[in-house]
N, C-alpha and C positions, 0 to 999 in steps of 0.2 A: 568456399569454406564457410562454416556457417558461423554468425555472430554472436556477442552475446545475448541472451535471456531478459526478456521484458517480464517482469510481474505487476500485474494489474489488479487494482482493487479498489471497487466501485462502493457504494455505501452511501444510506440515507441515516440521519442524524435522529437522534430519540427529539423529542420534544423538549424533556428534561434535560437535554445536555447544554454544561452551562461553555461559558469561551474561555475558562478555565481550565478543563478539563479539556475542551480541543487543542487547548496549547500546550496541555503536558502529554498529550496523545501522539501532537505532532514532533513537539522537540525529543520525547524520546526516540520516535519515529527515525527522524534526523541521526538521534546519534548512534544509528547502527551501524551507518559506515563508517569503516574504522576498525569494527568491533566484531564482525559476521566476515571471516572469509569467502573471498568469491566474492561482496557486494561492493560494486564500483561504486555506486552512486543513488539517491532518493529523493523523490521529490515527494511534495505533500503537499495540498491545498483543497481548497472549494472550487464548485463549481463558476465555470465566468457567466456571471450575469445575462450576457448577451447569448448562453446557450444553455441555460437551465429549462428552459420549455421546452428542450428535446432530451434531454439527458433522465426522463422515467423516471424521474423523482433518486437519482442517485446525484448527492447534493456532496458529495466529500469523496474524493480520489487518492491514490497514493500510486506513484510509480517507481518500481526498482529496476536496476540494472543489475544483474549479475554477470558471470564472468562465463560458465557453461553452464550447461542444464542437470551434471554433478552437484552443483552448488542450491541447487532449490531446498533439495532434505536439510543439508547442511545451514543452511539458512531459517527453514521450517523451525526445527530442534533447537538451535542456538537461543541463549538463556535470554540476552537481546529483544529476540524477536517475540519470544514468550512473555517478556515485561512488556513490551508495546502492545499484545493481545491485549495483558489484565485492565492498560489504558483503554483499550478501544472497546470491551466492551460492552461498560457502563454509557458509553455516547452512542454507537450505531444499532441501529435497529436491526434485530433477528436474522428479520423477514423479508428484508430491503438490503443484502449484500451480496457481491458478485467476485470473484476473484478468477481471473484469467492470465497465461501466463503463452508467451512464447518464443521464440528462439528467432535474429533477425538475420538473413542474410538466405533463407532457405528460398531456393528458384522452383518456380512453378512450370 
């Protein structure tokens, strides 16, 4: 049976972004759960030092758990996740972001 839903989102930081702005990026970030049906859980952070020389210049990460893969749109749309974009962004670069997403539990 299949698990829940990993959303992935990779990102390199502008130059101009200050550590003020990635903290109101990440705390609202945080308080989605809660607030987004379907979203168990989030994490947020930077890259670890000791694997930035492989990570292509994606220097700030976010990872979501949701509940099924129903709950992505519903998460997308939620007003939540829409204030977290307006945080994110002024700090991430364009050109430099990745979002990947999938479901765990699925046998090959």
């Amino acid at each position: 049976m299949p698990g829940p839903i990993f959303h992935i989102v990779l990102f390199e930081l502008r130059k101009t972004s200050t550590e003020a702005q990635i903290a109101e990026f990440a705390a609202a970030a945080r308080a989605m759960v809660g607030q987004v049906p379907g979203l168990i859980s989030l994490e947020v952070g930077p890259c670890l030092p000791q694997t930035l020389q492989r990570s292509q210049g994606f220097e700030f990460g976010l990872c979501a758990m949701l509940e099924k893969v129903e709950d992505l749109p519903v998460y997308a749309k939620h007003d939540a996740h829409l204030f977290v974009l307006q945080k994110i962004d002024p700090i991430r670069n364009p050109d430099k972001f990745l979002a990947f997403d999938f479901e765990s539990g699925i046998k090959f």
